[in-house]
C-alpha positions as CSV (number, residue, x, y, z in Angstrom):
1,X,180.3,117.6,105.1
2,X,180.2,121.1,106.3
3,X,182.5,123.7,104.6
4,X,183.3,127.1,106.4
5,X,182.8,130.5,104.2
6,X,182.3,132.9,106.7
7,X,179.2,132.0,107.2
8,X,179.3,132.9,110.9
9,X,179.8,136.4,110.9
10,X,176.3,136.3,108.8
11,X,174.7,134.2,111.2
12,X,175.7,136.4,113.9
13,X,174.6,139.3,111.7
14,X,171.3,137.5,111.3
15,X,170.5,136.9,115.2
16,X,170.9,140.2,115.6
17,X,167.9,142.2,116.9
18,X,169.2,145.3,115.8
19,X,169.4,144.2,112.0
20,X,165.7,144.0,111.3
21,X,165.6,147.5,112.1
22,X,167.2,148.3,108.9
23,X,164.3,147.7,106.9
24,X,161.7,148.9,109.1
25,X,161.2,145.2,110.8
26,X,163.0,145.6,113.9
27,X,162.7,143.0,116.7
28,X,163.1,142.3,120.2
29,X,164.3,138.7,120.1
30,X,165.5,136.4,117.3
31,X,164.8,132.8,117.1
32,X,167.6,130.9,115.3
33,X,166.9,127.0,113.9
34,X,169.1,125.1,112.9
35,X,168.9,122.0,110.4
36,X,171.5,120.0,108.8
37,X,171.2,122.2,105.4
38,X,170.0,124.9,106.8
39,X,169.6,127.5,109.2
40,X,166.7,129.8,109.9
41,X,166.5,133.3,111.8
42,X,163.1,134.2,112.8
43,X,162.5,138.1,113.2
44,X,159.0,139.2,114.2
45,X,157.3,138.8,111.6
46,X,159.6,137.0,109.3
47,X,161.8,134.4,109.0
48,X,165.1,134.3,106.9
49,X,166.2,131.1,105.7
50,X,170.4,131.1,104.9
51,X,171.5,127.7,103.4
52,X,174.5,126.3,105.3
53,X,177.7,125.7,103.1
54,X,177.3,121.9,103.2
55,X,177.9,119.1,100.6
56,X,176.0,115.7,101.1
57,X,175.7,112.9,98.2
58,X,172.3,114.5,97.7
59,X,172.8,118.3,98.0
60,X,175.5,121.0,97.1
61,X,175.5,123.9,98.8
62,X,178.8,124.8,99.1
63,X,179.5,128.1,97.1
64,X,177.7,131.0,97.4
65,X,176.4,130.8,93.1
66,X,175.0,127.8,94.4
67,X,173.2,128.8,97.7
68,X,171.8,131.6,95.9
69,X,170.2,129.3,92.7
70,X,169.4,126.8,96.0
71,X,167.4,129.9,97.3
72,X,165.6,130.8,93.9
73,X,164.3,127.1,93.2
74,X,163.3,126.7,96.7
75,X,161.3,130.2,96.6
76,X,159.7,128.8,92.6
77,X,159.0,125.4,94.1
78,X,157.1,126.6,97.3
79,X,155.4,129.9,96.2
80,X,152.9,126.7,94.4
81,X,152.3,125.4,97.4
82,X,152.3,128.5,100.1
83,X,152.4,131.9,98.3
84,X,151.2,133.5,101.7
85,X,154.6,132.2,103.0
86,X,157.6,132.4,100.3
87,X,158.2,136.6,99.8
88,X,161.4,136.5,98.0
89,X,164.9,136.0,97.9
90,X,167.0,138.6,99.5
91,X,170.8,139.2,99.8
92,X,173.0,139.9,102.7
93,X,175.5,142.4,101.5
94,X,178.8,143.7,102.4
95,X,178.7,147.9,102.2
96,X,181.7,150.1,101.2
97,X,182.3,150.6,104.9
98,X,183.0,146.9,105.7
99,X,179.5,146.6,107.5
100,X,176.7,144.0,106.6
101,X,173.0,145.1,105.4
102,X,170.1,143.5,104.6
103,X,169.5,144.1,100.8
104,X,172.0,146.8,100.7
105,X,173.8,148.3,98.4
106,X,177.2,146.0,98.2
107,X,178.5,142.9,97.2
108,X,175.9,139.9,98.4
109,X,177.5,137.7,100.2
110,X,175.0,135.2,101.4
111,X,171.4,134.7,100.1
112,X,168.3,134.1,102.3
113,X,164.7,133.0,101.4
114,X,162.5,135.5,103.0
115,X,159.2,134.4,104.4
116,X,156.0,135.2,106.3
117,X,156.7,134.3,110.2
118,X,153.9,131.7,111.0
119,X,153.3,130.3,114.9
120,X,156.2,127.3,114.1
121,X,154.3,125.5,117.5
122,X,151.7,125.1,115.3
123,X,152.9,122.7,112.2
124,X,150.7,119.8,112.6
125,X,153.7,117.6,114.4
126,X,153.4,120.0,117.2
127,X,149.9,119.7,117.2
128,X,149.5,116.1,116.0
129,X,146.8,114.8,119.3
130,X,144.4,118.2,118.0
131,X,143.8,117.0,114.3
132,X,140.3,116.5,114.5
133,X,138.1,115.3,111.5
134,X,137.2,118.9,109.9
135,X,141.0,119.6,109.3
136,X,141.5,115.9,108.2
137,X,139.0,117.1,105.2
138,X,140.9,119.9,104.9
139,X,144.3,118.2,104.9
140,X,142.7,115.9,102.0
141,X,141.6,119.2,100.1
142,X,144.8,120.7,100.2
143,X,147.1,118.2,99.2
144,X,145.1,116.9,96.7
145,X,144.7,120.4,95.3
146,X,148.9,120.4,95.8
147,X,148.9,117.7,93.2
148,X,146.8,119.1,90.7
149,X,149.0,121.8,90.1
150,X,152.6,119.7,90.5
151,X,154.1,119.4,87.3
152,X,154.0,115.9,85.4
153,X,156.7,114.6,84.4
154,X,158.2,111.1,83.1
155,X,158.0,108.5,85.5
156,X,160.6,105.9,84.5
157,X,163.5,107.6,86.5
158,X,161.4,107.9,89.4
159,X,160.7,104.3,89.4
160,X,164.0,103.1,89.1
161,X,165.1,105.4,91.7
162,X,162.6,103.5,94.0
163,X,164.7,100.5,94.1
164,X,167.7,102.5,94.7
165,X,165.9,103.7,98.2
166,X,165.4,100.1,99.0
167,X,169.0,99.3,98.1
168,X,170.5,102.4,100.4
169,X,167.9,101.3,103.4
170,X,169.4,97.5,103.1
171,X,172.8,98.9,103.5
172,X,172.4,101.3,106.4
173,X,170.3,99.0,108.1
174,X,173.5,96.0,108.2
175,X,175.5,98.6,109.5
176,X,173.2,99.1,112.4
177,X,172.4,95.8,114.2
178,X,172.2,97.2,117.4
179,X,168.3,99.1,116.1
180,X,167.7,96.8,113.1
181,X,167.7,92.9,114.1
182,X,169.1,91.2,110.9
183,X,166.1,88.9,110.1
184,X,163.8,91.4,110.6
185,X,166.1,93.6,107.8
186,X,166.3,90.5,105.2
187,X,162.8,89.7,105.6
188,X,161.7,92.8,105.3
189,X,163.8,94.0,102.1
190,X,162.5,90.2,100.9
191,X,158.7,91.7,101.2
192,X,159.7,95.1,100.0
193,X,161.4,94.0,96.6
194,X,158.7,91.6,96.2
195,X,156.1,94.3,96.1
196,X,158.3,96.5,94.0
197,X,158.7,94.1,91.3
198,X,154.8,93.5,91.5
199,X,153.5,97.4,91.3
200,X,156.4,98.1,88.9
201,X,154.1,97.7,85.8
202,X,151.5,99.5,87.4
203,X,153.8,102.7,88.6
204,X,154.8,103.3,84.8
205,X,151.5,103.0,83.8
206,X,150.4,105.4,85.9
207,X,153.0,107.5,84.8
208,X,151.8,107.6,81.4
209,X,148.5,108.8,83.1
210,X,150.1,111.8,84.1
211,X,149.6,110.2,88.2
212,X,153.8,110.9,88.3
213,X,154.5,114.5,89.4
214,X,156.8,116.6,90.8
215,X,155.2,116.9,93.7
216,X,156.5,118.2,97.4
217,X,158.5,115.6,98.0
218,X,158.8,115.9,102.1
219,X,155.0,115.5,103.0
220,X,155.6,115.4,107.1
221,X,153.5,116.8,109.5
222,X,156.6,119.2,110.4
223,X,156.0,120.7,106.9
224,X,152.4,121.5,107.2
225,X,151.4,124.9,109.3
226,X,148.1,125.8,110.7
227,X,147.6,129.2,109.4
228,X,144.6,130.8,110.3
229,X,142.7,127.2,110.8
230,X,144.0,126.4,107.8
231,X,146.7,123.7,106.7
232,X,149.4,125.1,104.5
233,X,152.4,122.8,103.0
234,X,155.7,124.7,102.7
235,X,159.5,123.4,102.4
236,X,158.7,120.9,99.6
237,X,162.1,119.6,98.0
238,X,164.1,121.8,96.0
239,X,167.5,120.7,95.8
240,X,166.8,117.5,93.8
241,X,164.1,117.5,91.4
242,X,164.4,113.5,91.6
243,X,163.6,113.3,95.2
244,X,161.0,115.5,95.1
245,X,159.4,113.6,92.2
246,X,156.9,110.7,92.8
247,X,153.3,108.7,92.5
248,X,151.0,111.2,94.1
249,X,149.8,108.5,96.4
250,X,153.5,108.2,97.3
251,X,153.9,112.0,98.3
252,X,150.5,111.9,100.4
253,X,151.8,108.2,101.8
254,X,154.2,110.3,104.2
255,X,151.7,112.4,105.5
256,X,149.5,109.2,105.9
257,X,152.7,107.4,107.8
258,X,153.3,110.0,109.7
259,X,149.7,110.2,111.2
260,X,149.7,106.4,111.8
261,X,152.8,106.0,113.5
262,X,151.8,108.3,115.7
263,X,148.4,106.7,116.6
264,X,146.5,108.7,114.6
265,X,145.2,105.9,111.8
266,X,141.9,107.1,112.2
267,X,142.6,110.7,111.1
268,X,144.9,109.2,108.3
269,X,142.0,107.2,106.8
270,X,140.1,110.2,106.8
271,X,142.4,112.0,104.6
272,X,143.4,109.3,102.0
273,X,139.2,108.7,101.5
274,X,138.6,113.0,101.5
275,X,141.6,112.5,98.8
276,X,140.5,110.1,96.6
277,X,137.1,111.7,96.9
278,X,138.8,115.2,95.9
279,X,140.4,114.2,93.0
280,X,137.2,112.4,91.5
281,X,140.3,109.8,89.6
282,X,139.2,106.7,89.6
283,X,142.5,105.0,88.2
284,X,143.7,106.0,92.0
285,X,141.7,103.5,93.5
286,X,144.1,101.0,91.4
287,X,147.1,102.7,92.7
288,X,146.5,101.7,96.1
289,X,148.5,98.6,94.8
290,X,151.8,100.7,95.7
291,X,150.2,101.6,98.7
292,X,151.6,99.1,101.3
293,X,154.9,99.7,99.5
294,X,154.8,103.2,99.6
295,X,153.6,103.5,103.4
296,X,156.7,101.1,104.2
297,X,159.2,102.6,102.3
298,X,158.5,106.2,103.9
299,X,158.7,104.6,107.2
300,X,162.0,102.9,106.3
301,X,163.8,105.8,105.1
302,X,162.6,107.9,108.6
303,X,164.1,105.1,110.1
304,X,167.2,105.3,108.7
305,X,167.9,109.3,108.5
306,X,166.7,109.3,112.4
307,X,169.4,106.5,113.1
308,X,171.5,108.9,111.5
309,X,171.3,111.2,114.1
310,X,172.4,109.2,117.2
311,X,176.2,109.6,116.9
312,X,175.9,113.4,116.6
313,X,173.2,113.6,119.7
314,X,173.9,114.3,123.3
315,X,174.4,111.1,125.4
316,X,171.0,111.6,127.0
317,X,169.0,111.7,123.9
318,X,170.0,109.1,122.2
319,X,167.8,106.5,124.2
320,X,165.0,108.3,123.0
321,X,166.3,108.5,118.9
322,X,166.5,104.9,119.0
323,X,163.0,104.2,120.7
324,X,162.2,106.2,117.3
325,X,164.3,104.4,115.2
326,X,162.7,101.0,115.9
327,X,158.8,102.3,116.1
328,X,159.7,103.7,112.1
329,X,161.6,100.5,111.4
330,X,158.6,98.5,112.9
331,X,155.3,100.2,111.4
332,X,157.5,99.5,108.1
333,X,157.1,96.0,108.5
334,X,153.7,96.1,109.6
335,X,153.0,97.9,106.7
336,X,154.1,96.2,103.8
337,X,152.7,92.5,105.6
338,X,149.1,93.5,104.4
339,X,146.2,90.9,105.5
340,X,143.6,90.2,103.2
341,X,140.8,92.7,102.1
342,X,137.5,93.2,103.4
343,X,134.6,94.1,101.3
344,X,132.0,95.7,103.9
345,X,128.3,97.3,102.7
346,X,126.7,99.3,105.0
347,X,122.5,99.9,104.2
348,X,119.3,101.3,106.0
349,X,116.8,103.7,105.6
350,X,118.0,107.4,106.0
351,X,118.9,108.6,109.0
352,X,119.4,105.2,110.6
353,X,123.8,106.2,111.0
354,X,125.1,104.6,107.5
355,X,127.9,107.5,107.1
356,X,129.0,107.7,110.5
357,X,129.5,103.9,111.2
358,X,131.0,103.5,107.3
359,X,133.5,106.6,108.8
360,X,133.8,105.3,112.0
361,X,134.9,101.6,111.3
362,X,137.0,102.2,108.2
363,X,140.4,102.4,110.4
364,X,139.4,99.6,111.6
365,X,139.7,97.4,108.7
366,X,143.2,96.6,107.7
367,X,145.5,97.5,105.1
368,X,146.9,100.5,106.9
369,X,145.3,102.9,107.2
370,X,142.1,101.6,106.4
371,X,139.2,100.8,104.2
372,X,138.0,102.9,101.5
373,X,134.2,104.5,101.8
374,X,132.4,105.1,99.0
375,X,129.2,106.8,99.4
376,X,126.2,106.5,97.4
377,X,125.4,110.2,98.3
378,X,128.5,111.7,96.7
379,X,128.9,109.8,94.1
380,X,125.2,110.7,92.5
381,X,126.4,114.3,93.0
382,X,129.5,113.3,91.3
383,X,127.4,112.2,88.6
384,X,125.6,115.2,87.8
385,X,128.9,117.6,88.4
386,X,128.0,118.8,91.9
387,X,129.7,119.7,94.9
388,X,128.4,117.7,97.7
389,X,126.1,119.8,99.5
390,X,124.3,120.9,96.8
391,X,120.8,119.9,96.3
392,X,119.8,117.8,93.3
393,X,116.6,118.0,91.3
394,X,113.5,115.1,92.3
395,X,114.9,113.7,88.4
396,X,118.3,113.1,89.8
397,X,116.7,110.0,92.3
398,X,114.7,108.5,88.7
399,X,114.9,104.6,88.9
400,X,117.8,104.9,86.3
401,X,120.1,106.9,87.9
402,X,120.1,105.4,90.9
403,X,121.1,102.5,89.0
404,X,123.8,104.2,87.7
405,X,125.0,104.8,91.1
406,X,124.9,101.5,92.1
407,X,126.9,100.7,89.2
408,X,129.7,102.9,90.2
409,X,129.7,101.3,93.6
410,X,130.5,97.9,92.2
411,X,132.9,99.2,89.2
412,X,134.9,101.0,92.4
413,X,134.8,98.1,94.9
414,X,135.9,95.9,92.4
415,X,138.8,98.4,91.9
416,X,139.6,98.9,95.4
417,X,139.5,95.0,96.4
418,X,141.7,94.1,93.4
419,X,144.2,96.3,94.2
420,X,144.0,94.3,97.7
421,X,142.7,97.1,99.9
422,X,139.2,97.0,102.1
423,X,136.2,98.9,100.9
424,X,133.2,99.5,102.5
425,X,130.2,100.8,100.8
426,X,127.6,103.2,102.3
427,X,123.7,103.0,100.6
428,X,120.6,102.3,101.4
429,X,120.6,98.5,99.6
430,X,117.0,98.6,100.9
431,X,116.3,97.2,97.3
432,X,117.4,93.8,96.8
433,X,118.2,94.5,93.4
434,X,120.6,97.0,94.9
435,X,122.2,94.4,97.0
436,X,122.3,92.3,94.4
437,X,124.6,94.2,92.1
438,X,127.5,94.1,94.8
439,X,127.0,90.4,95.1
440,X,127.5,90.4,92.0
441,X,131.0,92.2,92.2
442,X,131.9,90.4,95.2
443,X,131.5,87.1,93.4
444,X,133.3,88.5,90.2
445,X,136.3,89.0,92.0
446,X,136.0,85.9,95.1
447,X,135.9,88.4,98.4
448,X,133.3,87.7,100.1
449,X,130.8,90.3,101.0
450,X,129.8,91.1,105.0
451,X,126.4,93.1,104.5
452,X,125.1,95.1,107.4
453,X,122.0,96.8,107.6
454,X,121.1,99.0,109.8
455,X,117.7,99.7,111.6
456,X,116.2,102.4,113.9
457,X,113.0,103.9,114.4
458,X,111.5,106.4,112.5
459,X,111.1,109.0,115.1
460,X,115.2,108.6,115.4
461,X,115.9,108.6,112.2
462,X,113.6,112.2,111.7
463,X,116.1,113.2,114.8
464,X,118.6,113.0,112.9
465,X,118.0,114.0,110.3
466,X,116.3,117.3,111.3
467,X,120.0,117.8,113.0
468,X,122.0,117.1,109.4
469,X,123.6,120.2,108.2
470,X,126.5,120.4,105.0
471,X,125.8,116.8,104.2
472,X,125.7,114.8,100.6
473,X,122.8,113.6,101.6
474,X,119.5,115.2,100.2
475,X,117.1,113.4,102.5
476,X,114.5,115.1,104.6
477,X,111.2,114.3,106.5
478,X,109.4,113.3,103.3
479,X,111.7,111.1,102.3
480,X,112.3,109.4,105.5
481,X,108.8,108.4,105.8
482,X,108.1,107.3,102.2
483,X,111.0,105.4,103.4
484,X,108.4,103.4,105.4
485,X,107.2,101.4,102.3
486,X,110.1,99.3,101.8
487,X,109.5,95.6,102.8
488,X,112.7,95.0,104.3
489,X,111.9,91.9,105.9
490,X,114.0,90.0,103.5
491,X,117.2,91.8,103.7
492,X,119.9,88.8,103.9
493,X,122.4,91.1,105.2
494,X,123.4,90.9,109.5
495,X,120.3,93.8,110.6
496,X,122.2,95.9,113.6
497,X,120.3,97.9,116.0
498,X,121.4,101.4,115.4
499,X,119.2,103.8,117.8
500,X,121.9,103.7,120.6
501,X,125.2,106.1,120.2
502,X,127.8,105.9,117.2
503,X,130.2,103.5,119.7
504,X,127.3,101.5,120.4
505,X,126.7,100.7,116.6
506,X,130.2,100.5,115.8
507,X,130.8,97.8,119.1
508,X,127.7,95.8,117.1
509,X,129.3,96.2,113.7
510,X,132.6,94.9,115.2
511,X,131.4,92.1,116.7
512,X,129.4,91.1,113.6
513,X,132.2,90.9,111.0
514,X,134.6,89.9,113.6
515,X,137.2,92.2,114.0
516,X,138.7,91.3,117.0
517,X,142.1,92.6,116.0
518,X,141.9,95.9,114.8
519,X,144.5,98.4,113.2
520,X,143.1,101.3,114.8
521,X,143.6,103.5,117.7
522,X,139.3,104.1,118.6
C-alpha cells in the first residue's frame, strides 16, 4: 500500500527543469518513471532515484529513516556491480526560506540515489532482437565476473525460502483461473516440488561450496544497459537481502529465461556455455540439476507479478498483460518437463567447422536452453593457465597432454549428462583411442553416444583457417596438412560432408541425430 508524505511536492520539485540548474546540471526536459517502489527523474545527464512511501509484505519504505537507509544499501549493493552508474546518495532539503534544494543546506526531506544517465532505450529488453553472439560472450563475462565478487553466504535460508516461492505461486495462481487452467497449475506445482525435493541435497551442498551468494537478485534484461558496447547490470535487490540471495546459476537462470521466452534460446545457450567456461568450476556442471527448476521457477514468479498488474492497467492493455501472463506461465511448464539428454561428439581434422556446428546446434538439443560445448581447444589452454587465444608451446600438444584433455572431456560429459542436461563435445577424435575414451563415459553412465565427424577438403579447410582470428585454436597450415596422415577410414562415427555453408552442415547434423523437434528458434 501506498502512504502519502508529501512526497508530491518533491516529485514536482524533481520534474522540474529549473532545479538541475542549482548545481550546475540544468536541463531542458525531465523524464519522470515511475515503478511500483519507485520513482525516477532523469535530468540530462543524471538520473535521481526517490523511493516512493510504500509498504508491501516484501519492502518498507514508508518513513523517510527508512527511504534514506533504502537509498544507502541500494547505492553499496550496486556500486559492485555498476560503479560507472551509482554516484551517491543525495538529499532533497527544505531551506530556511521554505524553498526546496538539491543538497542544500536544510533539513532533508527526501533522499535520492544519484546516478549516471545512460540511453534507458538501450537496456537489453529494448534491444533484445540485436544481441548478437559477441555481446552474448560478453553477457557471460560480466555476470560471471558479477558472481565472483557477490558475497557468500549460508545457503540453508535461501533454500527453504525456495519452497516458499512455490507455495506463494500455487496460491496466486488458484486465484486466477481465468490465465492459469487448474490442471495445468496442479501439475505443474506436482513437477516443481518434485524437482525441489530432488536438487535440495544438492543446493546445500553447493552452498557449503561457497556456489550460494548474494548475488543481484533481479537478473532481467530490463536491468542490463549497453553502455559504450558494453553490458552493465544495475538495480540488483536491495531491500531484502533474502531475495536477492541465491545459487549463482539461479541469478543467471533469469537472464537465461528471459532470453528464451523471448525467442532468443540461441543467444541464451551462448551465455550459460561463455559462463560455465568463465568461471573454470567444474562443480557447476553438477548444478545444472537445479537448472530446469530454476528456469521454471523464474518464469512462474514473472507470471504471477505480471498478472498482478491487470487490475491496475487501462482496459485496453490488459489483453496484452495476459497474452504475457500465459507465455511466462507456459515456458514454465515447458521448462521443468525436461526430455532426456543427448550426448553429441563432434570430430574432424582442423578447419573442417567442428566449433561452429558444436555452437550452432547446441540450442538445438533440449533441456532449455541447450546443450553444453566443451571444447578440446580451451580446455588444453585451461590446462596450462591460459587465456584462450594465447599460443601454447609445440610441448603443450605431447601425446600425454592431449590425453589429459581427453580425459577432462569425459570427466565433464559425465558431469553434464548425470546432472540430466545435453553435452556435445568438440575435438578432433581422429584417433580412435580418443573416441574411445568417450565411449567409455557414455557407457559408464548408459546415454548413448551420436558421434559425428566431419570431413572437407584440405584446400577448405587451409581457407579457413587462413581466415581464423581470436580463436582457442592453435592450428595453422602446418598442422592442417600433417593432418593428412591420419587413417580415418575407420572412424565409426556418422562422417558429414562439411565444405558447404554452416546451415548446410547443421541441416546434415540435424538430420543425422534426428532432431526433428527442436527447442530452438534457428
Amino acid at each position: 500500500m501506498e502512504k502519502r508524505h508529501g512526497q508530491e511536492e518533491v516529485f514536482r520539485f524533481l520534474a522540474n527543469p529549473v532545479t538541475y540548474g542549482q548545481v550546475g546540471g540544468a536541463s531542458d526536459a525531465v523524464r519522470r518513471i515511475d515503478t511500483h517502489a519507485a520513482s525516477v527523474f532523469l535530468a540530462s545527464n543524471r538520473a535521481l532515484k526517490v523511493k516512493r512511501a510504500v509498504e508491501f509484505p516484501f519492502l518498507d519504505y514508508s518513513t523517510l529513516a527508512k527511504r534514506k537507509e533504502a537509498c544507502q544499501a541500494e547505492l553499496a549493493v550496486n556500486s559492485l556491480y555498476a560503479p560507472e552508474i551509482y554516484r551517491g546518495v543525495i538529499a532533497i532539503t527544505r531551506e530556511a526560506d521554505g524553498r526546496l534544494a538539491l543538497q542544500g543546506k536544510g533539513i532533508p526531506v527526501e533522499w535520492a540515489v544519484e546516478m549516471h544517465r545512460f540511453d534507458e532505450g538501450r537496456t537489453l529488453d529494448n534491444i533484445a532482437g540485436e544481441i548478437d553472439e559477441a555481446l552474448a560472450e560478453d553477457l557471460g563475462r560480466v555476470v560471471a565476473a558479477a558472481h565472483e565478487k557477490s558475497p557468500i553466504i549460508e545457503a540453508g535460508p535461501w533454500v527453504e525460502a525456495l519452497e516458499t516461492y512455490l507455495d506463494q505461486n500455487l496460491v496466486a495462481f488458484r486465484e486466477m483461473p481465468e490465465l492459469f487452467e487448474p490442471a495445468a497449475v496442479i501439475a505443474l506445482d506436482r513437477k516443481s516440488r518434485a524437482a525441489y525435493e530432488r536438487i535440495r541435497p544438492l543446493l546445500l551442498a553447493r552452498g557449503r561450496m561457497g556456489r550460494v551468494r548474494r548475488c543481484h537478485g533481479d537478473l532481467h534484461l530490463g536491468n542490463i544497459a549497453l553502455i559504450n558496447d558494453r553490458p552493465i547490470l544495475f538495480d540488483a535487490i536491495e531491500f531484502d537481502p533474502l531475495i536477492a540471495a541465491g545459487d549463482v546459476l539461479y541469478d543467471l537462470s533469469f537472464l537465461l529465461m528471459d532470453l528464451c521466452e523471448r525467442n532468443r534460446i540461441e543467444i541464451a545457450n551462448i551465455v550459460l556455455n561463455r559462463y560455465l567456461v568463465q568461471t573454470r568450476c567444474i562443480e557447476d556442471l553438477d548444478g545444472l540439476a537445479a537448472l530446469p527448476l530454476f528456469l521454471s521457477l523464474r518464469a512462474a514468479i514473472r507470471a504471477k507479478v505480471t498478472a498482478a498488474r491487470i487490475d491496475r492497467a487501462e482496459t485496453h492493455q490488459r489483453p496484452a498483460i495476459a497474452q504475457s501472463t500465459r507465455a511466462y506461465f507456459a515456458f514454465s511448464r515447458r521448462a521443468i518437463s525436461s526430455p532426456a539428454p543427448r550426448f553429441v561428439a563432434i570430430g574432424g581434422l582442423s578447419g573442417t567447422g567442428k566449433t561452429r556446428l558444436a555452437r550452432t546446434l547446441a540450442s538445438y538439443l533440449a533441456p532449455i536452453p541447450g546443450a553444453i560445448v566443451v571444447r578440446s581447444d580451451v580446455e588444453r589452454k585451461a590446462l596450462f593457465g591460459m587465456i584462450e587465444t594465447e599460443k601454447l608451446p609445440e610441448t603443450a600438444y605431447a601425446d600425454e597432454v592431449t590425453a589429459r584433455v581427453y580425459g577432462v572431456l569425459a570427466e565433464k560429459a559425465s558431469r553434464v549428462l548425470a546432472a540430466g542436461h545435453s553435452i556435445i563435445l568438440d575435438a578432433a577424435f581422429a584417433d580412435q583411442r580418443e573416441r574411445g575414451a568417450v565411449a567409455v563415459a557414455a557407457k559408464s553412465i548408459s546415454v548413448p553416444l551420436q558421434g559425428l565427424f566431419l570431413t572437407a577438403s584440405l584446400r577448405t579447410r587451409l581457407t579457413r583457417l587462413r581466415s581464423r582470428e581470436n580463436d582457442a585454436s592453435d592450428a595453422n597450415e602446418a598442422v592442417a596438412r600433417a593432418q593428412e596422415r591420419y587413417d580415418l577410414s575407420q572412424v565409426e562415427w556418422t562422417t558429414l560432408d562439411a565444405s558447404g555453408t554452416v546451415q548446410e552442415t547443421l541441416a546434415h547434423a540435424l538430420a543425422a541425430l534426428d532432431c526433428r523437434n527442436t527447442q530452438s528458434s534457428g
